[in-house]
N, C-alpha and C positions, 0 to 999 in steps of 0.2 A: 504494500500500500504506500503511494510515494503520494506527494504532489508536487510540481513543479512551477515556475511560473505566477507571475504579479496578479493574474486576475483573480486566484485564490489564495496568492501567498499575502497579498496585501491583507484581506479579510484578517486573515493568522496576526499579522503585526498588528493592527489595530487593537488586540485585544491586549496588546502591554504597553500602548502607546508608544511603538517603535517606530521615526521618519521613515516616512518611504515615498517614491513617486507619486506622482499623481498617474493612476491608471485606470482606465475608460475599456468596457466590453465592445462588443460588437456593434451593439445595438448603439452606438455613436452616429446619429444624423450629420449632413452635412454640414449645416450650422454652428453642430458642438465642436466638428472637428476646427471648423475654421477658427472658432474663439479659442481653443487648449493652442492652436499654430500658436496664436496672434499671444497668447497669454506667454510662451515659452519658448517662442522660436522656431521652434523643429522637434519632432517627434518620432516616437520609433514605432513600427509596425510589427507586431511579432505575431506568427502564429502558434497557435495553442493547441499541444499535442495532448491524446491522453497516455496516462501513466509517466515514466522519466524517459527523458529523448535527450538526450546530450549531444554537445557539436552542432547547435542549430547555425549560431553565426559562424563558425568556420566551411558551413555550407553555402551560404550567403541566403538561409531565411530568415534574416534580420531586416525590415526596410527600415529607410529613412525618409522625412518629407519635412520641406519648409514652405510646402504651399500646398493648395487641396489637391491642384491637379497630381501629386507626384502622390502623394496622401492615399487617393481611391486608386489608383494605380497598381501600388506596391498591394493596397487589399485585395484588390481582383487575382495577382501574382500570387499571393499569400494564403488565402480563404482557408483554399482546399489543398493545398502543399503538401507532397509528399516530401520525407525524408527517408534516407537510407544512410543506418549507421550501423558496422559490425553487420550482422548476418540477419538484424531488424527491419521492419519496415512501418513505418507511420506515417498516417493521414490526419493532417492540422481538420480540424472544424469551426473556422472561426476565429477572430486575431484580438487583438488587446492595443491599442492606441496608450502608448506610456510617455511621458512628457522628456525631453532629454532634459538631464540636470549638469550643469555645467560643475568643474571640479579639476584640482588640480592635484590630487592625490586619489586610488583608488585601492581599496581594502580587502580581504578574504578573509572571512569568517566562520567557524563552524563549531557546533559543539557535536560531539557522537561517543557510542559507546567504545573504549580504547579496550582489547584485548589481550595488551603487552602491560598495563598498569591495573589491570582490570579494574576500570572506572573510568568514568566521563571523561571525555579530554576536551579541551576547545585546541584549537590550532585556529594560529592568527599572524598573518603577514599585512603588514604593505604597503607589497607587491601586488596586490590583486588584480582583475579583471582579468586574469588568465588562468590557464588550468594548472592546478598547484602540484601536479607533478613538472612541468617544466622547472621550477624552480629548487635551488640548492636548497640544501638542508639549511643553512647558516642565513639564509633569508627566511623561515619557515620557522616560528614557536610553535611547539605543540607542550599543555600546561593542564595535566592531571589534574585531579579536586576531589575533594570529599563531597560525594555526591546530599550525604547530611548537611552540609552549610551551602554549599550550590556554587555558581560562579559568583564572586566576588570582585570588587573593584581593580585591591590589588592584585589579582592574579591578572589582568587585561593590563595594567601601569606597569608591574613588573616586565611583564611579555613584550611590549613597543620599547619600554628600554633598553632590556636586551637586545634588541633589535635595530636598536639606533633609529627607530622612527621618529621623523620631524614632530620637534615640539610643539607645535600648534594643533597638532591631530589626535594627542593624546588625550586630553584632558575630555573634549567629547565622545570619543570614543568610551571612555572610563567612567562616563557617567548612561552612556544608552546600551552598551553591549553587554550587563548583565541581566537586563531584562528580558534578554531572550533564552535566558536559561530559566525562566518560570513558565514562556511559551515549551519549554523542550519538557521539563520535570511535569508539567500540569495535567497534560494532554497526552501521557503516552508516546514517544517519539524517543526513535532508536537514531534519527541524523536529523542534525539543522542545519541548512546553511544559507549563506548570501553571499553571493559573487555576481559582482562587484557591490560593495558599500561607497560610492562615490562622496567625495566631501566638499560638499560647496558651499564656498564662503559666503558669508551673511554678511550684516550691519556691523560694521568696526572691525573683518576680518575673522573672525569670529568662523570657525567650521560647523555643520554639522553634517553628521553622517547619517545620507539618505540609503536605505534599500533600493538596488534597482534593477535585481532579480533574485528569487526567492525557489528553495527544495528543503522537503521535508522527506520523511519516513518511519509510519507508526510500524509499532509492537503491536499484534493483533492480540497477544495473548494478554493484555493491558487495555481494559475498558475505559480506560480515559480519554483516549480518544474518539469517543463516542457525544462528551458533550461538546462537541464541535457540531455535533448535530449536520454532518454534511450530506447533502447525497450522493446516493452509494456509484453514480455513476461518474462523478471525480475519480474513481479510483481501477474503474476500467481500462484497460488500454486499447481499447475499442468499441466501437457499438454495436457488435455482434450480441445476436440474441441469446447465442451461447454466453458470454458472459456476464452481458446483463444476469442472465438467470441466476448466475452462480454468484454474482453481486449480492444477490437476495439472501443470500444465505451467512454474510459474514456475520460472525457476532463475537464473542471474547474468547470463547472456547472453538478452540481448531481454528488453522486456517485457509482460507479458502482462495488464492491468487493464481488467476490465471491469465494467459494470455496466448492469442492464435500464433504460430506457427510459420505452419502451412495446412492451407484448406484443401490443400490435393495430397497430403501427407499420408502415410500408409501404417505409422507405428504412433499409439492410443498411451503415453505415458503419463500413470496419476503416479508424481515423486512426491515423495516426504522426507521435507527440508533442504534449506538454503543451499547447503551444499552438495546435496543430491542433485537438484534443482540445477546448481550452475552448469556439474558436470555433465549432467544428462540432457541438457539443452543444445551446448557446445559438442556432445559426439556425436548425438543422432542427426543433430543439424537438419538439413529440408525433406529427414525419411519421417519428422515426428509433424502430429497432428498441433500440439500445443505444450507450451511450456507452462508447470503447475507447481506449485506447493500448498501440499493440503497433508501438511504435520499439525504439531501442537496438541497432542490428543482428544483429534476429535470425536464426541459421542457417535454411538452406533447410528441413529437417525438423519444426523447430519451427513455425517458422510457415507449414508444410505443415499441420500437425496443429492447429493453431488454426486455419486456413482451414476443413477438415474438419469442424470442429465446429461453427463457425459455419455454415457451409452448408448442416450439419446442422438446425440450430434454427430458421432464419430467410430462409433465401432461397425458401423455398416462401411465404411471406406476402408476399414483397417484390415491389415494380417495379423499383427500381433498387440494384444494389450500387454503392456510393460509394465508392472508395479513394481517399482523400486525407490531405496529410501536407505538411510543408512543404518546405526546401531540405537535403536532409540534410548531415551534413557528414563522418558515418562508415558509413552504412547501405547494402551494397549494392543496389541498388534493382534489379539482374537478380535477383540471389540470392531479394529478396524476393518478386516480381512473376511470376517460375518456379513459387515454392512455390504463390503466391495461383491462379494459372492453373492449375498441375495439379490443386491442389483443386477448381476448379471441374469441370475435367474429369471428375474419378473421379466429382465428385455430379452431372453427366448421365448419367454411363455408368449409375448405380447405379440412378437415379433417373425418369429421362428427360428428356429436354428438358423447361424452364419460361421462358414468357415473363419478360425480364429486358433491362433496359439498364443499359450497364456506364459508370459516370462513374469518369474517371481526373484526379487533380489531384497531381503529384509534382516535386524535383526531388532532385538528390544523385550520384552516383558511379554511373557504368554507367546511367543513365536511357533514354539513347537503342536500346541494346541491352535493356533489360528491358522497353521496353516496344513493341520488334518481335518480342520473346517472345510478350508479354499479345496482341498485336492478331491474330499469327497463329492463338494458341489460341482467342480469340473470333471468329472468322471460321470455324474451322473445326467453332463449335458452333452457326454462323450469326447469335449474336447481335450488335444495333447497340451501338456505344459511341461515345465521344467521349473525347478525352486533353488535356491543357493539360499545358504545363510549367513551370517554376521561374518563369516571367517573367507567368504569367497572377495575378493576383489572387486571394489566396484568398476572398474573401467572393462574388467574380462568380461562382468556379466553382461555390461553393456554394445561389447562386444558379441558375445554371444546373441543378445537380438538384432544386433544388425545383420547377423549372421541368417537367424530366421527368416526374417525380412525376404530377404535375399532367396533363401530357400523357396519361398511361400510365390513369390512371382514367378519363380522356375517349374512348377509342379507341385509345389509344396499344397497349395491351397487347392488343387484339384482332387488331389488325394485323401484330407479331410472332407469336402463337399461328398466326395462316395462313399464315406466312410456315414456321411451323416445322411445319407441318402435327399443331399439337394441337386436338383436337378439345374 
């Protein structure tokens, strides 16, 4: 669950009274645009992707306009803008009119959870308005916290010291960047960030530090981000009906993140957890239907009812459903492996039999019982599978279904269809 971008990240600042641009949706008339021109100079056009799309302006879908004709232009160019980044692909719906803020320093801010101090860290340069891997380490604070006291003034004064950042941009920076660690603490959120913090000079020289663009990223297993009260299709990376659906389903317990693929894709894989998730997106690459994570121990009903629907959209295209996930460490894996099984049942019964081989790669609490559940259930829908447990390799097993895959389009799938007498 990410959000990216001022037309909701602004929303987010307003609630700790953190500067940020002046930013306008879509629904901008000609008239508004003209007066935000005339009020600011020039303004940016950006389109609004869902989920996190990173490398927009190094694509060049950023506009720029200092009059209207250049204004409705770039939004015509923009509206409906594809991007392609990495092995992704997004489709903007719509742009956001942002005021450009003049500024002669620009900032990178973020707080997230650090795994090497295990605790919050903020990391703060600058350097900003670029991607904080080009930059040296010796430009770059990163400043641990007890997450009980929270960010603090001096941990931001210490950190621009260190850094030799120009004395005029401390002092405001030290007074607005700890309030974004009660946006990060309040709400559930595993990353904050704002790249670029632009600083423009006021009345008497005077800095303050505007936002002027904004990414987030909740903990679903953490219901406080729930009084943000937003709707749940900010959080899709599409507006396919498949996942609107499965939108419907988020709640605190398990979670439920998906996103398309490929729609011509041949391998159905529901992973559990982040790092299941990364690896198994990046090997199967354009053989998988969709990329998911649906850990966090979800109840049997829930992720009965996301089997359901997945079963629904995608196993009629597929050779092989993949369930793989890594060694859990709270997830019942009957609990899960029950729900996953009966859904497949109910989409025979509904449906009929479909040629299908089932890849199982898990491990975690009740393993060995959840999956003399799954095996009895696929046996008695006649179809083959194969199981690995907590001790096989994840990249082999992943291997091993591309392996299927592969089988299944060579004869593989003709051989199950007569086995299950489909004609």
């Amino acid at each position: 669950m990410q959000i990216t971008g001022m037309l909701w990240g602004r929303k987010l600042l307003d609630l700790v009274e953190y500067p940020h641009s002046e930013v306008r949706g879509p629904e901008l008339s000609v008239d508004e645009i003209k007066d935000m021109i005339k009020r600011h100079g020039e303004i940016f056009i950006k389109p609004v992707f869902k989920g996190g799309v990173g490398k927009k302006g190094k694509s060049g879908l950023i506009g720029r306009a200092k009059n209207i004709t250049a204004a409705l232009k770039e939004k015509e160019r923009l509206y409906f803008a594809e991007h392609h980044h990495n092995n992704a692909v997004a489709k903007s719906d719509g742009i956001t009119y942002e005021a450009a803020v003049p500024a002669d320093h620009e900032v990178y801010f973020s707080i997230s959870d650090n795994t090497n101090y295990r605790a919050p860290a903020m990391t703060l340069t600058h350097h900003g308005g670029v991607d904080i891997e080009e930059l040296p380490p010796e430009k770059i604070a990163v400043v641990p916290f007890d997450p009980l006291t929270g960010l603090k003034a001096f941990h931001v004064s210490n950190a621009l010291a260190d850094l030799g950042a120009p004395t005029p941009i401390i002092s405001p920076l030290v007074q607005n960047l700890p309030r974004l660690w009660d946006l990060y603490n309040n709400y559930g959120m595993t990353m904050l960030e704002l790249n670029p913090i632009r600083m423009m000079p006021g009345k008497g020289g005077r800095y303050a530090p505007i936002a002027c663009d904004f990414k987030c990223a909740f903990d679903l297993d953490d219901p406080a981000w729930k009084r943000l009260d937003l709707p749940p299709h900010v959080f899709a990376s599409d507006y396919s009906e498949f996942e609107q659906e499965i939108n419907q389903l988020r709640t605190y317990q398990g979670q439920s993140d998906v996103y398309i693929i490929n729609d011509k894709g041949s391998i159905t894989a529901p992973t559990f957890g982040g790092g299941a998730n990364a690896m198994v997106t990046e090997l199967l690459g354009e053989a998988a239907t969709i990329s998911s994570d649906f850990g966090g121990n979800p109840p049997y009903e829930k992720m009965n009812e996301i089997s359901k629907i997945t079963f629904k959209y995608w196993l009629e295209q597929s050779n092989v459903l993949f369930i793989i996930g890594g060694k859990a460490n709270n997830t019942d894996i009957y609990e899960t492996f029950r729900a996953i099984g009966d859904g497949l049942r109910s989409f025979f019964q509904t449906h009929g039999p479909r040629p299908l081989f089932v890849v199982v790669g898990r491990g975690g609490p009740n393993l060995i019982r959840g999956m003399g559940y799954l095996r009895d259930t696929l046996e008695s829908l006649g179809l083959p599978y194969r199981f690995f447990g907590f001790d096989s390799a994840m990249s082999e097993v992943i291997n091993y279904a591309m392996g299927i895959n592969t089988w299944m389009m060579n004869g593989g799938k003709e051989e199950i269809m007569a086995k299950l007498n489909i004609k």
